[in-house]
DSSP file (Angstrom, degrees, kcal/mol; ACC not computed):
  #  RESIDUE AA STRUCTURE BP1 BP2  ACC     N-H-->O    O-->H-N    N-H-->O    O-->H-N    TCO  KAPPA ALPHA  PHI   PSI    X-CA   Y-CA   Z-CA
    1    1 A X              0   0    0      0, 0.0     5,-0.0     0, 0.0     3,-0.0   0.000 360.0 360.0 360.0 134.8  123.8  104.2   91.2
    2    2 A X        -     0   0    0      1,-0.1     4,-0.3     3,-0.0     0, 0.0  -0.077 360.0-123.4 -56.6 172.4  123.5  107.2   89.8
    3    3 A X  S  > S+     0   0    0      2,-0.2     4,-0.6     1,-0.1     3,-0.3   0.792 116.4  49.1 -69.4 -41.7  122.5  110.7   91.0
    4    4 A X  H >> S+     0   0    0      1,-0.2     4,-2.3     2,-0.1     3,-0.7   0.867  91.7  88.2 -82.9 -12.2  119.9  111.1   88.6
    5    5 A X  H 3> S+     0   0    0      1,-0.2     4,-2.2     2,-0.2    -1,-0.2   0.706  87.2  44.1 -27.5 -71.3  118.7  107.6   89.6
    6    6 A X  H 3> S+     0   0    0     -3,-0.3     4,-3.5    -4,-0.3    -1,-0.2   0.681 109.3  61.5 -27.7 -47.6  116.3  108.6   92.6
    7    7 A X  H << S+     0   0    0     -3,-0.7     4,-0.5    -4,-0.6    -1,-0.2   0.989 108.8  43.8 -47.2 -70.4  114.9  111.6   90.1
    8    8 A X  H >X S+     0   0    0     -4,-2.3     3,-3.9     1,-0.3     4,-3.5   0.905 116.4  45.3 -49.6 -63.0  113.7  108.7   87.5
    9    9 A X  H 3X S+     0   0    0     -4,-2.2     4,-1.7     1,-0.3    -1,-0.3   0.929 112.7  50.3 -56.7 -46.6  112.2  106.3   90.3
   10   10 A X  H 3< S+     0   0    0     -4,-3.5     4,-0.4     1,-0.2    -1,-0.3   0.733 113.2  46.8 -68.3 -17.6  110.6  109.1   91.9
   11   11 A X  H <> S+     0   0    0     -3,-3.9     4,-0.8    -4,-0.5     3,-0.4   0.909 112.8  49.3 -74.2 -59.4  109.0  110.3   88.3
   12   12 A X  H  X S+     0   0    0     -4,-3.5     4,-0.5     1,-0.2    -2,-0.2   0.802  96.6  71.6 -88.1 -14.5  107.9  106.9   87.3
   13   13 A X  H  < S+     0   0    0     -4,-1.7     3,-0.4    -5,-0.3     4,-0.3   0.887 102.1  37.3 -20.6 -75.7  106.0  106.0   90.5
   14   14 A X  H >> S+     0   0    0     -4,-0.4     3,-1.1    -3,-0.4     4,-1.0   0.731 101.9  79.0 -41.4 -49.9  103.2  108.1   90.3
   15   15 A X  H 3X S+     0   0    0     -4,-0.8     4,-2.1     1,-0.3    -1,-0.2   0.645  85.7  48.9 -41.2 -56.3  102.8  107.7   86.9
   16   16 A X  H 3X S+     0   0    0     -4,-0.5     4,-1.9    -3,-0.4     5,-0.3   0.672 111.0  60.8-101.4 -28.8  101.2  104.4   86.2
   17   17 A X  H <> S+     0   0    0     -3,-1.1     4,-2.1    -4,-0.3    -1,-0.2   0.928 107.8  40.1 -70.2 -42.4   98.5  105.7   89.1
   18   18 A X  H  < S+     0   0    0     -4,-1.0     4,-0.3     2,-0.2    -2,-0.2   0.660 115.6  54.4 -86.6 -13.2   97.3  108.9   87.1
   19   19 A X  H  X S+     0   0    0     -4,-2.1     4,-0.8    -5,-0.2    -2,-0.2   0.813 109.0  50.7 -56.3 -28.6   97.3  106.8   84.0
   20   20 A X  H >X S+     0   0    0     -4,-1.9     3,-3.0     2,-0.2     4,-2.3   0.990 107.3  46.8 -31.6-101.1   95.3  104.7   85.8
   21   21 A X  H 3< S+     0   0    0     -4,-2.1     4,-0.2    -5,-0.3    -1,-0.1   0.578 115.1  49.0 -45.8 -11.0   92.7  107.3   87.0
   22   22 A X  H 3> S+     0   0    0     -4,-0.3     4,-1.7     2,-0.1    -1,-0.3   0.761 107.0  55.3 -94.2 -32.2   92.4  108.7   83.4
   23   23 A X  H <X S+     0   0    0     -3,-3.0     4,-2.4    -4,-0.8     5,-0.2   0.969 106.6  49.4 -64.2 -49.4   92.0  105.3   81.8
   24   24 A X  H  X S+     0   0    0     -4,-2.3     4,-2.6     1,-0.2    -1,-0.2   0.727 105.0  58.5 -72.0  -9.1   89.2  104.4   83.9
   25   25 A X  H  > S+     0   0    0     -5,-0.3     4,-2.3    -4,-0.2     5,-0.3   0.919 109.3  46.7 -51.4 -47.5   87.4  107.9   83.2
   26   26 A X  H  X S+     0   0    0     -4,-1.7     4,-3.0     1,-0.2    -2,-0.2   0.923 113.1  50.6 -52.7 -54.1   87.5  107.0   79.8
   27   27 A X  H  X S+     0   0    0     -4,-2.4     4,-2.6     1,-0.2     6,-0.3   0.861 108.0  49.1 -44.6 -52.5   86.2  103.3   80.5
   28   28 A X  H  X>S+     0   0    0     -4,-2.6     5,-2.0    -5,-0.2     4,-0.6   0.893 113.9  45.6 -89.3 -15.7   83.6  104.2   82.3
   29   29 A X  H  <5S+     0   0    0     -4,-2.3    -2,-0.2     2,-0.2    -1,-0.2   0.756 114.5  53.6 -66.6 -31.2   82.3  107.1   79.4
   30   30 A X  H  <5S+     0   0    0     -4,-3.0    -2,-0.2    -5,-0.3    -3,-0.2   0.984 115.4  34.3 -77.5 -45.0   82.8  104.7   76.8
   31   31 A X  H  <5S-     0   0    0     -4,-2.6    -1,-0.2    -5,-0.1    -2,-0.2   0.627 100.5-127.5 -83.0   4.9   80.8  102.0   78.4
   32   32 A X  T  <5 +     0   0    0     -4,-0.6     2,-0.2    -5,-0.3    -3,-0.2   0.864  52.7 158.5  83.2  49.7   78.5  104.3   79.7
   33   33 A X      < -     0   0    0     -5,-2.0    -1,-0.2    -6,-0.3    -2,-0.1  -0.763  33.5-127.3-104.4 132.3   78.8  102.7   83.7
   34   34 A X     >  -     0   0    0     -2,-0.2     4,-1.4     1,-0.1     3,-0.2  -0.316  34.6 -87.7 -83.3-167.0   77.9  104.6   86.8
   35   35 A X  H  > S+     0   0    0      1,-0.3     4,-2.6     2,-0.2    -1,-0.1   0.696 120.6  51.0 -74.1 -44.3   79.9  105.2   89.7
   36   36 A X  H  > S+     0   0    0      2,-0.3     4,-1.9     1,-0.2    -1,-0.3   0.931 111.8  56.4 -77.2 -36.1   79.0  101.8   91.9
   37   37 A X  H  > S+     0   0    0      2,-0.3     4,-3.1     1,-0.2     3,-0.4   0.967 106.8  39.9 -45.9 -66.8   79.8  100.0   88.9
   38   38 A X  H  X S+     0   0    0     -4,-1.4     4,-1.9     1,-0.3    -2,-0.3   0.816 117.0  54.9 -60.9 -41.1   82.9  101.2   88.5
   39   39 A X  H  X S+     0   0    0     -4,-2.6     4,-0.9     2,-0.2    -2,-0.3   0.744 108.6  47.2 -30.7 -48.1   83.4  100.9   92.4
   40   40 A X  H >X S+     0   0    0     -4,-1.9     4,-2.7    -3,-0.4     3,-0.6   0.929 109.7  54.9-105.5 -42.8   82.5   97.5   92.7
   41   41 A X  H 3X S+     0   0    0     -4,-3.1     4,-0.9     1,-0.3    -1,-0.2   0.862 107.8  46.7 -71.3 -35.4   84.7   96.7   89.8
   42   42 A X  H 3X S+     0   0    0     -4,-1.9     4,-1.1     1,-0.2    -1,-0.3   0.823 112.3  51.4 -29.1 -51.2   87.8   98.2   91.2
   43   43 A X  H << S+     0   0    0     -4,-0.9    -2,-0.2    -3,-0.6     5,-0.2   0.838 107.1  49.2 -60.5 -52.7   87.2   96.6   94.2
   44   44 A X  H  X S+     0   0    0     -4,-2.7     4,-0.7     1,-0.2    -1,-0.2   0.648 111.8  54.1 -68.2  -5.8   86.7   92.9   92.6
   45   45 A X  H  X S+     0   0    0     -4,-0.9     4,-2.5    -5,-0.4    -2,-0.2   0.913 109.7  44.7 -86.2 -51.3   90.1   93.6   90.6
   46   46 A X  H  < S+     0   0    0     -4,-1.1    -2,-0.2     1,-0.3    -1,-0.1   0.156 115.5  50.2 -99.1  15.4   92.3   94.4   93.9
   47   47 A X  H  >>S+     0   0    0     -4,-0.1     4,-1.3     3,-0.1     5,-0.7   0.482 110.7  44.7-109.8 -35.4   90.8   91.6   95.6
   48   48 A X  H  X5S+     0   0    0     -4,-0.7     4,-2.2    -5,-0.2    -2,-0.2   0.908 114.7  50.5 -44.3 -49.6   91.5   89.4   92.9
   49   49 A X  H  <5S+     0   0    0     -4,-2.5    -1,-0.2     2,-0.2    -3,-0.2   0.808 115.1  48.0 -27.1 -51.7   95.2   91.0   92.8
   50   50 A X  H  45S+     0   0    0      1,-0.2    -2,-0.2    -5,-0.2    -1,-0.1   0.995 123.5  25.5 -77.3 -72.7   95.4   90.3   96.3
   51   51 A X  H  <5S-     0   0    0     -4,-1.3    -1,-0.2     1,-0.1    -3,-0.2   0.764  91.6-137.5 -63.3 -31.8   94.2   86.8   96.4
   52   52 A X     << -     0   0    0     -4,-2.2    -1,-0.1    -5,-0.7    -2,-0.1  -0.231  45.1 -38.5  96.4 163.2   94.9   85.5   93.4
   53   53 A X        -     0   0    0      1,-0.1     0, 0.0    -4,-0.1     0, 0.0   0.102  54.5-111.8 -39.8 172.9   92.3   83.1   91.3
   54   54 A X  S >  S+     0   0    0      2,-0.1     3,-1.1     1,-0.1    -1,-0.1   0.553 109.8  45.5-116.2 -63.8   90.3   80.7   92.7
   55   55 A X  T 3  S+     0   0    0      1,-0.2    -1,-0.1     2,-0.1    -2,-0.1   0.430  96.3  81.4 -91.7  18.0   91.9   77.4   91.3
   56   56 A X  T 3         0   0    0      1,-0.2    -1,-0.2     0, 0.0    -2,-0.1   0.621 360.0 360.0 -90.5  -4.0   95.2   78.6   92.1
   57   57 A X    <         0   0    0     -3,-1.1    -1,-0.2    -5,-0.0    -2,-0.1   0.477 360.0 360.0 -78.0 360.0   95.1   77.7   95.5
């Protein structure tokens, strides 16, 4: 592995988390959604993540 290796992973971590947190700003001005909205829907996405679909079991 490289030296600079470490650099990179440590750059692109983070990344995808404040792209994240910008996207959904956007999302939730463009649809025009308050806050609990937007909470609950986070929340039903990272239990979905977690668990998987319904008929996948």
């Amino acid at each position: 592995m490289f030296a600079s290796s470490p650099i990179i992973i440590g750059a692109m971590v983070p990344a995808p988390d404040i792209l994240g947190s910008l996207l959904w700003s956007h999302v939730q001005r463009g649809f025009r959604l308050s806050n609990i909205t937007i909470l609950t829907t986070l929340v039903l996405l990272a239990y979905l993540i977690q668990n998987g679909p319904i008929h996948a079991r």
